[in-house]
Every structure is written in structure tokens, then in C-alpha cells.
N, C-alpha and C positions, 0 to 999 in steps of 0.2 A: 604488373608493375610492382616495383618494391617497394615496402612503407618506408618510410624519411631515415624510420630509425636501422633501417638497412643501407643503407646510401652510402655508407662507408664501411668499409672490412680495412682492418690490418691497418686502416689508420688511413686510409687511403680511398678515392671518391670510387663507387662499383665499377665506373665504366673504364678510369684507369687499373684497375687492377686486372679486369679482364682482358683487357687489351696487351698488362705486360704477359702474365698468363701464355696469351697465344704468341706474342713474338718468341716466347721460348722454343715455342716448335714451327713456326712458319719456314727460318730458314733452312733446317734440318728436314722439313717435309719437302723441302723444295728439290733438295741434293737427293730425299730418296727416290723423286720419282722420276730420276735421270738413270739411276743405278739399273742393274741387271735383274732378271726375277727366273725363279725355276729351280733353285737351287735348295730351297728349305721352305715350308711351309708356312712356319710360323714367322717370319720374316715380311711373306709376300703378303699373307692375313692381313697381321699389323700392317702395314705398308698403306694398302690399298684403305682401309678404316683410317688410316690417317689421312691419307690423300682427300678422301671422301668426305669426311671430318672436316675438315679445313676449308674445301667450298661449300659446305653448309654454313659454319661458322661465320667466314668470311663473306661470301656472297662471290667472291673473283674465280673466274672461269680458268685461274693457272695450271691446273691439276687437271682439265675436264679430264683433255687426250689420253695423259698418260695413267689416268686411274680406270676410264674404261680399257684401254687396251691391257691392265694390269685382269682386270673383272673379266674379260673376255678368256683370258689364258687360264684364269682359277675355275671358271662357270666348266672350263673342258675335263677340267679334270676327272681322275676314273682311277680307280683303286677296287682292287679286290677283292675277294668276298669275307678274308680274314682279316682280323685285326694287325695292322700298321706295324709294323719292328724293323724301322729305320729308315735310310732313305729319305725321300723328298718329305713324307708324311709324320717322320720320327715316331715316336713308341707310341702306343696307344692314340686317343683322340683328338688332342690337343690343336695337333696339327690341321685335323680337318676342321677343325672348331673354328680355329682361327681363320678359315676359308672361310666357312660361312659367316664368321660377324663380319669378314670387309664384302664379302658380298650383300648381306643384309645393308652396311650403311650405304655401299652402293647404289642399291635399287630405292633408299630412302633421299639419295642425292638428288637421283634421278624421279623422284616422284612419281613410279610404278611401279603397286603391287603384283601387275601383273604380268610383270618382266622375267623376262630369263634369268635374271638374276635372284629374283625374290624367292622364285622355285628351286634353283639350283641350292640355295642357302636351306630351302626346308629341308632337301631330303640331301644335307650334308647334315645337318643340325639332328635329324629324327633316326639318320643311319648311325652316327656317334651314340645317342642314346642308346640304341640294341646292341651294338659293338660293348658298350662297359654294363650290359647288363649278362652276356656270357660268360661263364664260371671263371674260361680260361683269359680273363682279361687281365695285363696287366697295363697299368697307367702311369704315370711321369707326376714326381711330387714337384712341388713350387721352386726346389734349388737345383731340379734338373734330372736326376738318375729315377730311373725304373720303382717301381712300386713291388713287395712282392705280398705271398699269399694273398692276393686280392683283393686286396684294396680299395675301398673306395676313395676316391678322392674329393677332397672341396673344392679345388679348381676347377676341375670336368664339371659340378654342378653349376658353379660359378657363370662359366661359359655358356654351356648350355643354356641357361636361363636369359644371359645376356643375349643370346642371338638372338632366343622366342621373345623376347621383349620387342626388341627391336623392328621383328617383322610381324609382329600382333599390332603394332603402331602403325601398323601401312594396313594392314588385311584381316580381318578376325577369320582363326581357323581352330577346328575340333580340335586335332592331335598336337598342333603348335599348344593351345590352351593344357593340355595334358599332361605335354612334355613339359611343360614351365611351371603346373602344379607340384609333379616330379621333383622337380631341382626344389620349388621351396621345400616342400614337407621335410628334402632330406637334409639341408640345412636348416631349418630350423627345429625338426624331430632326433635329426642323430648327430649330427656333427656339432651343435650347439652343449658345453659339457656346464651343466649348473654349477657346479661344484665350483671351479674356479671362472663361472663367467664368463666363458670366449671357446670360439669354433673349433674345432681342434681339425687338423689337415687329414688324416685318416680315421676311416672306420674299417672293420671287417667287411667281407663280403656280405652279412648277412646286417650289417649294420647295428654289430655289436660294438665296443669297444676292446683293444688288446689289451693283452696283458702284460706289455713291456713299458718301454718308452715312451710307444706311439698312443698310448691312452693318456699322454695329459702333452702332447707336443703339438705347439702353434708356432704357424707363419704367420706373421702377419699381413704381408702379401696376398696370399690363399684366403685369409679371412678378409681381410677389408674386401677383398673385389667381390666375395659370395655377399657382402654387406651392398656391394656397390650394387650389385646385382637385386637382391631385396627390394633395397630402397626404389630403383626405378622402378621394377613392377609393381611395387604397392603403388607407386606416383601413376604410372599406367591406369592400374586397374580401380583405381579411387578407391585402395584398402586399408581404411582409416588404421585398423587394427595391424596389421601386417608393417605400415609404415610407422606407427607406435614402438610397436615389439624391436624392429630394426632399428630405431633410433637408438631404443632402450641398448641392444647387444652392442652398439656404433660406442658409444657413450662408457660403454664398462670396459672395451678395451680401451678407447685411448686414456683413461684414469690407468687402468693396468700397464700398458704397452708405453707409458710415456715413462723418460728418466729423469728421476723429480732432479738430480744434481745437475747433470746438463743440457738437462732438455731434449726434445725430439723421438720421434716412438722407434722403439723397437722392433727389428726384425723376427728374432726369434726366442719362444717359452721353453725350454724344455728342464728335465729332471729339476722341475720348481722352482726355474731361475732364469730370469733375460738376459739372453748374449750381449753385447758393450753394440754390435755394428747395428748402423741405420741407414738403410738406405733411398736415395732416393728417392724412387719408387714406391716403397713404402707411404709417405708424405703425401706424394702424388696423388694415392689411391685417399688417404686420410680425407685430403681438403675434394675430391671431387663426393666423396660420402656425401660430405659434408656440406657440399650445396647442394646436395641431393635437396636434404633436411632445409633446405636456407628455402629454397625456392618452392617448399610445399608448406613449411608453417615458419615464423619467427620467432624463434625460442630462443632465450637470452644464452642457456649451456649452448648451442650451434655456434653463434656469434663466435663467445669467447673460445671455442675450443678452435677454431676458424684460426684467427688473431694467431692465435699460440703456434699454431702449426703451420702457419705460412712462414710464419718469423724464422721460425728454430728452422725450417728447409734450409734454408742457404748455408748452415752450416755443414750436410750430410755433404756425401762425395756428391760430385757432380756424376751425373748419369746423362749417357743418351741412348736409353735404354727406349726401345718402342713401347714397351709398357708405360714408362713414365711417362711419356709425351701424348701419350692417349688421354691416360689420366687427367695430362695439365690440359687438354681438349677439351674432355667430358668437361670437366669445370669450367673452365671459358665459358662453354658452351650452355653450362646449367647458370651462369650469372649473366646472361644476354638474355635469358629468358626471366631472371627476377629485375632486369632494366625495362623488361616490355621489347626486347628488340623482337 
């Protein structure tokens, strides 16, 4: 339950805001799970994670149908023994990532770990991991095109970790615990750059930093979701420290990432300077960090950085991007649980 002095965000009572929160995406989840599925991956991922999303949130049986029968078409899935380059799956992992998190929320809707689903999700989640740990991997950055020299990515850790979160929530397993030690160490060992305070979207294969561009270039997209990412596992795993650390790198981007003249964070860092666009999505992922942090301690900077960045969203473009609507979920989602629902 939330203390008194959480009972209002943005000016407004908890349970009202959660609720407008979720009307954002109810009607838009409702049109997707009428829609076709088979056609791209990352589509069907999101899709079904939203569907599944929305009757946990809600509690209403609207989605059952068309979310298992979505889960059942993805569970079949079968790809081959190389690394993904186009097609249903698109470049690198992404795409099967995004299968396993709607299957992970899936079989979390469904309340069994020991479902077809829960499995289907580990060994799409633990095959991804081996896939971007071969030489010849190439990966997909946050605005879409191919990765090259090998690349690692903060998305791919991002994901990854968000699945093994997810299904460590239903089941304790060795190699899920591994793979999700994995993804933190390498955000917050390499991808994290001191220097300027924020994750930067690439490292080398070897988890060096380059020597062009890409050694001081952030998304912020790619970084809030590896934050988003963080923060739940440390909330998972009761890692006092780990949820400290996250809050702390949560915290220094949006002081960096926001624009003091008119507000709102920024998309992207690079050659030492933030581009003007904000999107959506961005936002999205800001304010669900950020009940991450609401819903495991009451710190006054959460509050206010909360307030600020609910506000300034409506001015970004409007989006109905599946990422943002997740986002505006995950959030719903984490403020029903600081109301006690």
C-alpha cells in the first residue's frame, strides 16, 4: 500500500492516474488482438505481452482467447540453427526476444510455471543469449538498421534480462539466474560510461569501447528499458544495492537527457550533444522506471521527476508504438501495486 504522501502523482489521486494510464492502451490492445499475426515478430512479441498485460492489469477475460491462440502460434515456433537475417525473426535476436517476453507474460497470466509456455520462453530467451554470443553475430540498434563489427548491444541485454525476470517470478531456475547475472554485469560493467554518466547503446565484441562515434552515443530508449530492466530485477531479487545503483544511473540521465528550455527527455547523445526529437516512447519507458523506484522506496527526487515527466509527455508526438503502450502498462501496472491492488 502506498504511504499518504504517495496518494497523488502529477497532481492527481494514484488510482486516477492509473487508470488514465491504462485507458491509453485498452482500446488500441483491443484492435490488436483482432488484427492478423505471422508476419513479423516483433509485432506478435509485443502484441501478445500486451494482450496478457491487460488481463492481469485488468482482471477482464477480453483478451483470454485471442492471446492464447496468439501464445500457441509463437510456442510453435522453429528457427534455425544460424543467426536470424530477416524474415519473420528480422536481424539478429530481437525478434525472438520479443517472443519470449509475450510468452513469459503469457504463462505469468496464466499462473503456470510449468506450462508450455514458460518453457517455450526459456529456451527462446537462453538460445538468443548463445546466438549474440558468436563472433559472427550481428544485432539491430534501438532506431532499426543492423549493428556492424560486432556489436554488442543494450537492447539485447535489456530484453534478455526482462524475460529472465519475468519467468524467475513464476519458477527459480540455474541458467535463467545466469543469463540475467549476464545481462546485469554487462550493463552495468560495460555499457555504463562514467564519464558522461549514461549507458551508451554499443560496445565492442569484446566489450571494449570504439573509437568513433559509437564510444560516447546514447539512446535513450536502449538505455531507460536496460534501466527498466535493472530496476525490476533488483525489485525481484531484494537487491538493495543494485536497486540503489539503478536509481542512482535512472536519475543522472533524466538531469542529462531532459531539455531545461522546453522540457521533456531526449532521444538521442551523440558527438556531445542532444538531438531536439522526443519521443513518445521515450517518456513511456521514463515514467514506468520510475514507478519502478515509486513502488520499492519513497524518495522525494522519484516524485518530482514522476510529476515532470508525465506532464511534458503530452506534448511529445503522439505514438502508438507497442513499445510505448507497454511501457504505459508496465506503469499502470507498477502503481496498482503501490495502491495495494
Amino acid at each position: 500500500m502506498a504511504s499518504e504522501s504517495l496518494l497523488q502523482l502529477a497532481g492527481k489521486p494514484l488510482a486516477t492516474l492509473r487508470r488514465e494510464l491504462a485507458a491509453e492502451v485498452v482500446e488500441l490492445t483491443t484492435l490488436l488482438s483482432a488484427g492478423e499475426y505471422g508476419e513479423d515478430a516483433h509485432r506478435d512479441g509485443q502484441r501478445l505481452a500486451l494482450m496478457a498485460d491487460s488481463v492481469i492489469l485488468t482482471g477482464q477475460d477480453t483478451h483470454v482467447d485471442a492471446a492464447e491462440r496468439l501464445a500457441m502460434h509463437i510456442a510453435a515456433t522453429d528457427f534455425a540453427e544460424g543467426i536470424p537475417q530477416g524474415g519473420y525473426l528480422g536481424i539478429g535476436v530481437q525478434g525472438i526476444l520479443f517472443l519470449a517476453g509475450g510468452l513469459a507474460v503469457q504463462s505469468q497470466c496464466t499462473g503456470s510455471g510449468e506450462s508450455l509456455h514458460w518453457q517455450r520462453a526459456r529456451e527462446f530467451a537462453l538460445r538468443s543469449l548463445a546466438l549474440a554470443d558468436r563472433p559472427d553475430y550481428i544485432g539491430t540498434r534501438q532506431r532499426g538498421n543492423p549493428t556492424t563489427d560486432g556489436a554488442r548491444c543494450l537492447g539485447d541485454w535489456a530484453q534478455i534480462l526482462t524475460v529472465c525476470t519475468c519467468l524467475l517470478r513464476q519458477r527459480d531456475d540455474r541458467q535463467l539466474k545466469i543469463a540475467a547475472a549476464r545481462a546485469v554485469a554487462a550493463i552495468v560493467n560495460y555499457h555504463y560510461h562514467p564519464d558522461i554518466g549514461l549507458l551508451l547503446e554499443l560496445t565492442s565484441r569484446e566489450f571494449y569501447l570504439f573509437d568513433d562515434d559509437r564510444a560516447t552515443y546514447v539512446h535513450s530508449g536502449a538505455a531507460l528499458a536496460g534501466l527498466v530492466g535493472l530496476l525490476v530485477e533488483a525489485q525481484r531479487g531484494s537487491e538493495e544495492k543494485l536497486l540503489k545503483l539503478s536509481g542512482r544511473y535512472l536519475r543522472q540521465h533524466l538531469e542529462t537527457a531532459w531539455d531545461p528550455v522546453d522540457g521533456g527527455l531526449r532521444d538521442e547523445y551523440k558527438r556531445g550533444r542532444w538531438s531536439a526529437a522526443k519521443s513518445a516512447e521515450v517518456q513511456a519507458l521514463a515514467l514506468q522506471a520510475l514507478s519502478v523506484l515509486l513502488a520499492c522506496e519513497c524518495g522525494g527526487w522519484q516524485v518530482e521527476w514522476f510529476n515532470r515527466v508525465y506532464i511534458h509527455r503530452v506534448y511529445c508526438e503522439r505514438s502508438e508504438s507497442l513499445g510505448r503502450l507497454h511501457a504505459a502498462l508496465g506503469c499502470a501496472a507498477n502503481l496498482a501495486a503501490m495502491e495495494g491492488i
